[in-house]
N, C-alpha and C positions, 0 to 999 in steps of 0.2 A: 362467424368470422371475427376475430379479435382484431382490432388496430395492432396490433404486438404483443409476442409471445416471448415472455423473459425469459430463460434458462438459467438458473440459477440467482437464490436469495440472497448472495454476499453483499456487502457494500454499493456494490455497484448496481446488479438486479435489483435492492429494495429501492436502490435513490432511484433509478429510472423507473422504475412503475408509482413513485411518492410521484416526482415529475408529471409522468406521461396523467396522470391523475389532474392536475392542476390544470395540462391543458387541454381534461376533456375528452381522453383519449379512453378507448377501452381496452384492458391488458389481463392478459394471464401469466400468470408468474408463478412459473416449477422451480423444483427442488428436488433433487434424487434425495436426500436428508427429512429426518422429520426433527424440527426444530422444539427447543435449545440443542445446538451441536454445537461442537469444539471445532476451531481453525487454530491451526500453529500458525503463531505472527511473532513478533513483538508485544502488540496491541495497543499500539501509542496512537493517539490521533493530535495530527500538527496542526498548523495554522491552518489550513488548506480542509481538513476536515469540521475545522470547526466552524470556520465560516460559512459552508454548506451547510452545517445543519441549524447555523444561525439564519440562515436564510429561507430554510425549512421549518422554521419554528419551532424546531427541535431540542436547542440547544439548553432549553432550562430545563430538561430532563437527566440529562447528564449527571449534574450532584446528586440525584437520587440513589443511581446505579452504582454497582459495586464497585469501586476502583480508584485510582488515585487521583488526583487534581495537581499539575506542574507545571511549577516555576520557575522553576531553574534548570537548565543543563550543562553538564558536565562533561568536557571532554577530555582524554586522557593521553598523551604521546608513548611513543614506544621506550622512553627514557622516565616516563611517569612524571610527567609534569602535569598540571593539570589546568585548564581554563573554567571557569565558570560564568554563567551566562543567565541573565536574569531576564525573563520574558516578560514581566510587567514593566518594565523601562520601556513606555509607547515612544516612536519616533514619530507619529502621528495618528490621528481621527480613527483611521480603519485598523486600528494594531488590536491585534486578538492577545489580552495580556496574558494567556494561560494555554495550558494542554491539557492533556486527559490519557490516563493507562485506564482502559477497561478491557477486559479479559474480553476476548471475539467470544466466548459463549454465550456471556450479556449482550455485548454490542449488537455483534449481528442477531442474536433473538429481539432487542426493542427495537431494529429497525425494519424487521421483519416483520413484527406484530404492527407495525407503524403504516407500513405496505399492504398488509392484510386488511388492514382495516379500509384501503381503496382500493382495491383491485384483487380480484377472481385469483387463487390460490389454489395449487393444487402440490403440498408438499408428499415426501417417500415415490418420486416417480422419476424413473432415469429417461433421458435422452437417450436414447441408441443412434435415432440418426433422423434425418434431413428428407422432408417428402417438396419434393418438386415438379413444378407443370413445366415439363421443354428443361430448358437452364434456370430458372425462377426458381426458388425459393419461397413456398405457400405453407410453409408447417412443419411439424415434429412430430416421430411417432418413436413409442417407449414402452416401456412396462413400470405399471404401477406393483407399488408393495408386495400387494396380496399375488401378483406374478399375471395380471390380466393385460395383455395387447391394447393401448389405445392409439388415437390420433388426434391433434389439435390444430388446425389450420389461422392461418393469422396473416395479415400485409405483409411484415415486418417481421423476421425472428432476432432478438438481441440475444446475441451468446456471452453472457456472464457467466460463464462458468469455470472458472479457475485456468491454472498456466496448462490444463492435461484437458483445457477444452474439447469437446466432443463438437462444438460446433467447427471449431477452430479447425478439427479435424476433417471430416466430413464435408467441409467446404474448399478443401484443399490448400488451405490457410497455412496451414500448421508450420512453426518456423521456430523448432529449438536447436539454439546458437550456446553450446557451453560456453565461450566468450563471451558471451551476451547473458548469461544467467548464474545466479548467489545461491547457495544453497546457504540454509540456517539449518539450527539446533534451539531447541525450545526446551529451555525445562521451569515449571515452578518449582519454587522454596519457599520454605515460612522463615523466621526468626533469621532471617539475611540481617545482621549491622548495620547502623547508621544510614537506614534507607527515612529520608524524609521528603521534600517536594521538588528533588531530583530523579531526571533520567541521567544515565550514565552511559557515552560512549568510549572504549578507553581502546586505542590501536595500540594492540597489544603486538609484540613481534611474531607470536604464534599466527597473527591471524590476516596480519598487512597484505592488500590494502583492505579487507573487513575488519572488522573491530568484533570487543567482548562488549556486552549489555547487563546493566542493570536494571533494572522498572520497575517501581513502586508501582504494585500490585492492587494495593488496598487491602486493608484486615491481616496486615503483617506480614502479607505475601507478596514475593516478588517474581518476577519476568526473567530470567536467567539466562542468555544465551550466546551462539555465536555465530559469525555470519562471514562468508568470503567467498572469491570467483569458484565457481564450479569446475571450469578448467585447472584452475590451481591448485583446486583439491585432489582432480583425479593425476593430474602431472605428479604433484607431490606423494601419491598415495594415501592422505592428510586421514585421519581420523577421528570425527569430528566433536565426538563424545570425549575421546583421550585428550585432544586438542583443551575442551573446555573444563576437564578435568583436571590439566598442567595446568591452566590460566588460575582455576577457583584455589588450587593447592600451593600457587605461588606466593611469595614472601609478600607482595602489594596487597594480596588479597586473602592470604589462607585466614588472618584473623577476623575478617566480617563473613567467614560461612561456621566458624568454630562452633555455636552452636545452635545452625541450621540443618532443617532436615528439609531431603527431596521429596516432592512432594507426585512425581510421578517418575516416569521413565522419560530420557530424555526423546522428544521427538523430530524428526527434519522435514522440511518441507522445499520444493524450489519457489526460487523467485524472479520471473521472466524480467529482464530490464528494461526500458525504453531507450537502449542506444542508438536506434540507429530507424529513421521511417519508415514503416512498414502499411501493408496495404488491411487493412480492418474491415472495409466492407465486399460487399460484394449482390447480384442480382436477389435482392429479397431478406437480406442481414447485414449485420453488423457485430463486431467483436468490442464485448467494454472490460474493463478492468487487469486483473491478471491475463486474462483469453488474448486482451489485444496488447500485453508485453508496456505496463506502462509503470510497473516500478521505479522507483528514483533511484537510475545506480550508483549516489555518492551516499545518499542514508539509508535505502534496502527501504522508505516509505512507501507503502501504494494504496493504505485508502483514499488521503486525500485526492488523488487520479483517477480512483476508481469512481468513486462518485464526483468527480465532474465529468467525464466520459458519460456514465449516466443520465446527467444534465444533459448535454450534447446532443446524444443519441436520443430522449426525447422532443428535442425542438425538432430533430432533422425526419423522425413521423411523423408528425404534425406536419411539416411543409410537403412531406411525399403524396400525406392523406390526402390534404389540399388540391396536388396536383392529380391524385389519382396515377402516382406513379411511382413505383416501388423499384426500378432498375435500377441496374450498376451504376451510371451516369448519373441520376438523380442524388442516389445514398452515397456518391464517391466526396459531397458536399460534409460529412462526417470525418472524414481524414482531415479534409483542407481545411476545416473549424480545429479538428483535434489538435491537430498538429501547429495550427496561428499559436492557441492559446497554453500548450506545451512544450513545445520542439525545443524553443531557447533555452527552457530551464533542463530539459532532459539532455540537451546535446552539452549542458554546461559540468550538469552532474557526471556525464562520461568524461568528462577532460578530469574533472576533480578528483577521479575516481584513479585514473592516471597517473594523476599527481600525490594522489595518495603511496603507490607504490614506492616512493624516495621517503625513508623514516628520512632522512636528513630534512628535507620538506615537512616532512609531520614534527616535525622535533620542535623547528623555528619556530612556522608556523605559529602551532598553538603556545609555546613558549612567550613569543612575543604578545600574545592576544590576551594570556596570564595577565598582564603587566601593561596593557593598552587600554584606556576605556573606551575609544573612539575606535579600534579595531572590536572590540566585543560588542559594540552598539552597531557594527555594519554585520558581524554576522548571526545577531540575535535578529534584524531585520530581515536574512534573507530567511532564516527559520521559521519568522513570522508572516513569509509571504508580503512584507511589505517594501526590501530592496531584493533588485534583480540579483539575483546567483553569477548573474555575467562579470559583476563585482568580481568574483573570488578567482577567474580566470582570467583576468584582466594580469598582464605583467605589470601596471602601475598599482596596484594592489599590494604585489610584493616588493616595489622601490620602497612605497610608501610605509609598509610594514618594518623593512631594512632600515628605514632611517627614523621610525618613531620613538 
């Protein structure tokens, strides 16, 4: 019998079994995948990611791995103005001065080899579904690779396992909101123009309130994509490959793809939002990452979320083991943690998300923050996880912005 049975190796499944390791805990950790796999992201990791893994002792592994190292970001108005934003400008002690693009086929592979190396692994094996004594939740039963029936019994089942969770499902959790969810478009490129130690988000009028992407890739390859409401798409009938095929052919842009080649097909993925509080656990589980809808819906970010959810979700077996108590009532202490330690920034990004909708808002905005150093130094902070986002919702924000 496992302390916890992880479902799924993403971001989120390897931090919580790196975690549940530290305190002790015994874990299995599936994967329907047999790793290195591909995930369509971005594949940017923020402040927020990187502090986890600086806290995991993770983080000087980073420059080894494929991929970029960023210092700057770039944002782009629907009139093409553009601001720039310098992440090594610390505003204080705890400021993370840098980012990281690495493709998820690296990332989540060394954090999965990272995971493997403490805790019981059993990759190429699906969830099908949820075994339970009474209403409890005691384990998972699936089929591995080779197509053989097994079962795994555990305290604790954490469902990491992406926005088409299976736990998510089966638990009767399940809660897709197209209001509430971004679809992207992923594609790589090589020989992309003037890609240096910027990301690039530019609200493009094809794509408001989502934006076009750039991503220093690393080894001359870049992150290519586009991103916006999934209601908006299907209201509009949007197309979302044609969408970022206007974007890359237009006059801002056709001369940094001139002579670039695609280097796959383009791919889409959804991306569940955290707008709004939703319930994550339940008699004998709990839902982390994408499962439990905790993308940031003003930058489409969710590893940093994903693995702290992770974090989380391991303290809160540790105190059930303790108690010898794995029920709804015990594990419901997972939301009211989850939700202390994100609710303000996710209910912030749904307003900005909002306010994205008015280019006349996006115009000024980033116009004025072009031309402000004191306005680029508040929202390089909140980038950095070191000022609250409640900042950029605040109407003295925009007094202050109006009269700088």
């Amino acid at each position: 019998m496992y302390d916890a049975i992880i479902v799924g190796a993403g971001p989120a499944g390897s931090s919580a079994a790196i975690y549940c390791n530290k305190l002790g805990l015994n874990t299995l950790l599936l994967d329907k995948s047999i790793f290195p796999r591909d995930k369509i992201c971005g594949d940017a990791l923020s402040g927020k990611s990187v502090k986890i893994l600086e806290e995991l002792d993770l983080l000087q592994d980073l420059d080894k791995l494929d991929g970029a190292i960023v210092n700057r970001i770039i944002f782009g108005n629907p009139n093409h103005s553009e601001c720039e934003l310098h992440l090594n400008k610390s505003l204080n002690k705890r400021h993370i001065s840098h980012g990281f693009v690495i493709p998820r086929k690296i990332f989540d592979n060394y954090l999965f080899k990272k995971a493997s190396d403490v805790s019981n692994v059993v990759s190429g094996f699906n969830v099908e579904d949820l075994i339970y004594n009474k209403s409890q939740v005691i384990g998972v039963k699936g089929k591995s690779i080779n197509g053989e029936q097994k079962k795994y019994f555990g305290n604790i089942v954490l469902g990491a396992d992406g926005p088409y969770s299976i736990i998510s499902r089966k638990s009767g959790l399940y809660n897709s909101d197209m209001n509430y969810t971004a679809v992207g478009l992923r594609c790589y490129y090589e020989n992309v123009e003037d890609l240096t130690d910027q990301i690039e988000l530019h609200y493009v009028n094809e794509t408001i309130p989502g934006y076009f992407w750039i991503f220093p890739a690393g080894n001359k390859k870049a992150n290519i994509g586009v991103g916006l409401l999934k209601s908006r798409a299907k209201k509009k009938k949007y197309n979302l490959q044609q969408i970022m095929k206007q974007v890359i052919n237009s006059k801002n842009f056709k001369y940094r793809f001139k002579n670039s080649n695609a280097l796959e097909k383009p791919k889409g993925w959804n991306l569940p939002f955290g707008n709004t509080k939703r319930g994550n656990h339940g008699n004998g589980f709990l839902l982390l990452g994408d499962a439990a809808g905790l993308v940031d819906p003003f930058t489409g970010e969710g590893i940093g979320n994903a693995m702290e959810s992770g974090k989380i979700a391991a303290d809160i077996v540790l105190k059930a083991k303790k108690l010898n108590n794995f029920s709804n009532q015990i594990l419901s202490e997972y939301d009211k943690v989850l939700w202390e330690y994100l609710g303000s920034e996710l209910k912030t990004s749904t307003l900005l998300l909002k306010l994205a909708h008015y280019r006349i808002l996006l115009n000024f905005v980033i116009d004025r923050a072009s031309r402000n150093k004191n306005i680029k130094n508040m929202i390089s902070g909140m980038l950095a996880n070191e000022v609250p986002k409640t900042e950029l919702s605040n109407p003295m924000f925009y007094l202050k912005t109006l009269f700088s």
